[in-house]
C-alpha positions in Angstrom: 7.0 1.0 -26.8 5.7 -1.3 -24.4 4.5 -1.0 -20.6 3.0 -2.9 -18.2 -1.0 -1.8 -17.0 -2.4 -2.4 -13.8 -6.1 -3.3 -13.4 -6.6 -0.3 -9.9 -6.3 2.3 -12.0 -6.3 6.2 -9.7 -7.6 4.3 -6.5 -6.3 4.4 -3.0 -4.7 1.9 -1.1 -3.6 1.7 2.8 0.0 0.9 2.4 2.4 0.1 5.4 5.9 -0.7 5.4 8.9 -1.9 8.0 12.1 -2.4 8.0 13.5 -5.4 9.4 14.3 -3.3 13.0 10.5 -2.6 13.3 10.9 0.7 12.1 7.9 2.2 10.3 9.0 3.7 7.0 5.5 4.5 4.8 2.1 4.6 6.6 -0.6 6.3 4.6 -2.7 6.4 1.7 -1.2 6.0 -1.4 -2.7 6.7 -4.9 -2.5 4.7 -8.0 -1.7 6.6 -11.1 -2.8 6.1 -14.9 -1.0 3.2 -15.4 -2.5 1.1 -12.1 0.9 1.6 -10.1 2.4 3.9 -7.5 6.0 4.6 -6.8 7.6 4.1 -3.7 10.6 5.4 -2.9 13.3 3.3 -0.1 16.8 3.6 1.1 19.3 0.8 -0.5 20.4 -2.0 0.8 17.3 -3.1 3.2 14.9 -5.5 3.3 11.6 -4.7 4.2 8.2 -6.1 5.2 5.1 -4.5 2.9 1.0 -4.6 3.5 -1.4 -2.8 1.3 -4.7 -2.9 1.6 -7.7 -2.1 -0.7 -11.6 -2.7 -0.2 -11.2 -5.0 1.9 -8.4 -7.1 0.7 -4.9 -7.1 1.6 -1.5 -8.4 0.0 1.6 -8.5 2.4 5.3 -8.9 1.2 9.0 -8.6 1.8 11.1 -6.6 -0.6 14.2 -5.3 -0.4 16.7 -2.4 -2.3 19.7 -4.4 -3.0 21.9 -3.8 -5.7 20.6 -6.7 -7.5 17.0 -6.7 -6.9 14.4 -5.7 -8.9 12.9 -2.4 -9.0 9.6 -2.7 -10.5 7.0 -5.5 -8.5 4.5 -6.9 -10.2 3.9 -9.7 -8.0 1.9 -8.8 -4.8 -1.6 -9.4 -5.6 -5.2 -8.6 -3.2 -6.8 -11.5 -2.1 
């Protein structure tokens, strides 16, 4: 079996996300688990703007929950 390994492994990050209305949907802390990745979960068929932030760094994004899309981002990176 194979899996994918983040390198923030158990560390907190400042994660906020929106919806395309300006909604908030997710502002708080989140915590990485073993594998260097948290779960988020977001009602289909959205699209969404992300930021998470960590020591400093930040990585912002826009996802979305269609039927199509993926559901496991790999992409976003700190800088």
């Amino acid at each position: 079996m194979t899996g994918c390994q983040g390198e923030l492994v158990e560390k907190e990050f400042d994660v906020y996300i929106e919806d395309m209305e300006g909604n908030v949907i997710l502002d708080e802390k989140v915590k990485s688990q073993s594998n260097g990745f948290f779960d988020l979960w977001l009602p289909r068929d959205k699209t969404y703007q992300i930021k998470i932030k960590y020591d400093g760094k930040v990585s912002e994004s826009e996802i979305s929950t269609f039927e199509n899309d993926g559901t496991c981002i790999t992409t976003m990176q700190l800088t």
